[in-house]
Phi, psi and omega in degrees: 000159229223124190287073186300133173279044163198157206279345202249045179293124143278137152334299166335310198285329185286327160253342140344312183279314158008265203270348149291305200287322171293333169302295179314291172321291199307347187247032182072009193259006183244104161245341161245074182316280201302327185297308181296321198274006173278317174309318168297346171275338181268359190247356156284320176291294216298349184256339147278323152324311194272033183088011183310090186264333193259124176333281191309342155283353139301320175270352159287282184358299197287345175280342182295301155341303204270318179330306182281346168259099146334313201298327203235335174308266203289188184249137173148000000 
């Protein structure tokens, strides 16, 4: 389980990050793993405040989210 910073912890979310973070691995994009997965975890909170609730659609959001930062995607 994954240490979320808000008192209003879902399941959803934990597999939400679950299933952002096995994609992002198998396709090479965690090569700096605590880092992708803080982003991806923090673009789960934030799309869950504003009411996002189903998962897969939490977890794209965070794969997109890690996509567009270059910095953390790749290795390098």
């Amino acid at each position: 389980m994954y240490p979320w910073p808000i008192g209003d912890f879902d399941n959803a979310m934990d597999i939400a990050l679950e299933t952002a973070m096995n994609y992002l691995e198998n396709t090479g994009q965690a090569a700096k793993f605590p880092e992708v997965q803080r982003v991806a975890a923090m673009a789960i909170v934030a799309a869950w405040k504003t009411g996002e609730k189903n998962r897969v659609r939490l977890a794209n959001i965070a794969i997109r989210t890690v996509e567009r930062d270059h910095r953390i995607a790749r290795p390098g």
